[in-house]
C-alpha positions in Angstrom: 0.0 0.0 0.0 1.5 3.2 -1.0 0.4 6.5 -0.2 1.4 9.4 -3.1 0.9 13.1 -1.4 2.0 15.7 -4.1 3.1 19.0 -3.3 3.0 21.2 -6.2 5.6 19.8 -8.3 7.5 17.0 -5.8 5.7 13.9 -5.7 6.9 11.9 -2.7 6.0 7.9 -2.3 5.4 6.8 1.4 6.0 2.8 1.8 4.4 1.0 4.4 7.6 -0.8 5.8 5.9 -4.1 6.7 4.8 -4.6 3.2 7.7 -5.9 2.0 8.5 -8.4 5.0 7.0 -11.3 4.4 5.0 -13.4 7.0 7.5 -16.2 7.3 10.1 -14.0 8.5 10.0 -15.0 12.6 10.7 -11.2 13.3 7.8 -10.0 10.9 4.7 -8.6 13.0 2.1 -10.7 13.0 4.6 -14.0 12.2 3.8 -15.8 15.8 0.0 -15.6 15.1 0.3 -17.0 11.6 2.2 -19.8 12.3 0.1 -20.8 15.3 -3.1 -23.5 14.4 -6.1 -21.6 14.9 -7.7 -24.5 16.9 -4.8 -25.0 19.6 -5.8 -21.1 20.3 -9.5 -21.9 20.4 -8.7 -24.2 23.3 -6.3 -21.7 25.4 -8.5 -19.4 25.3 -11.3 -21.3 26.2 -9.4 -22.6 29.0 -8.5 -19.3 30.2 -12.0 -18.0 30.0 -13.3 -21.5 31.9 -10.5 -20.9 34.4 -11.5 -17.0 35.2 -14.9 -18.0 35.9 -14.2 -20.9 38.3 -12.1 -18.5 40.2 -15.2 -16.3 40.1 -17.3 -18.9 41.5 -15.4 -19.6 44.3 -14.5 -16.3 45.3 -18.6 -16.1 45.3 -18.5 -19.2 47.8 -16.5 -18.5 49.5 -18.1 -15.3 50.4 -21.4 -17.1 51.0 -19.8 -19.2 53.2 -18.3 -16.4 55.1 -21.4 -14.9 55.8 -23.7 -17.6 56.9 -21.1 -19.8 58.6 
């Protein structure tokens, strides 16, 4: 993607610096999520997500049981 801005007679080309990097490249932004499966990161999260919530719930027990004990 190039942007052209012209000032009356100077014409100056801006490159986007990533475009030319390809995706391969382990240094490239954006490399680490390509390589990863998709599915593997699916899981994580949803074990993270699963995970918070447990926590939640006993945090909420735990409460309960504080009061009425």
């Amino acid at each position: 993607m190039r942007k052209i801005e012209q000032t009356q007679d100077v014409v100056i080309e801006l490159e986007n610096p990533r475009a030319s990097s390809p995706k391969s490249e382990p240094t490239a932004p954006g490399a680490a999520l390509e390589c990863e499966p998709r599915q593997g990161r699916n899981w994580a999260t949803l074990l993270i997500l699963l995970s918070v919530l447990f926590v939640q719930l006993l945090l909420i027990g735990l409460v309960i049981w504080a009061i009425f004990w």
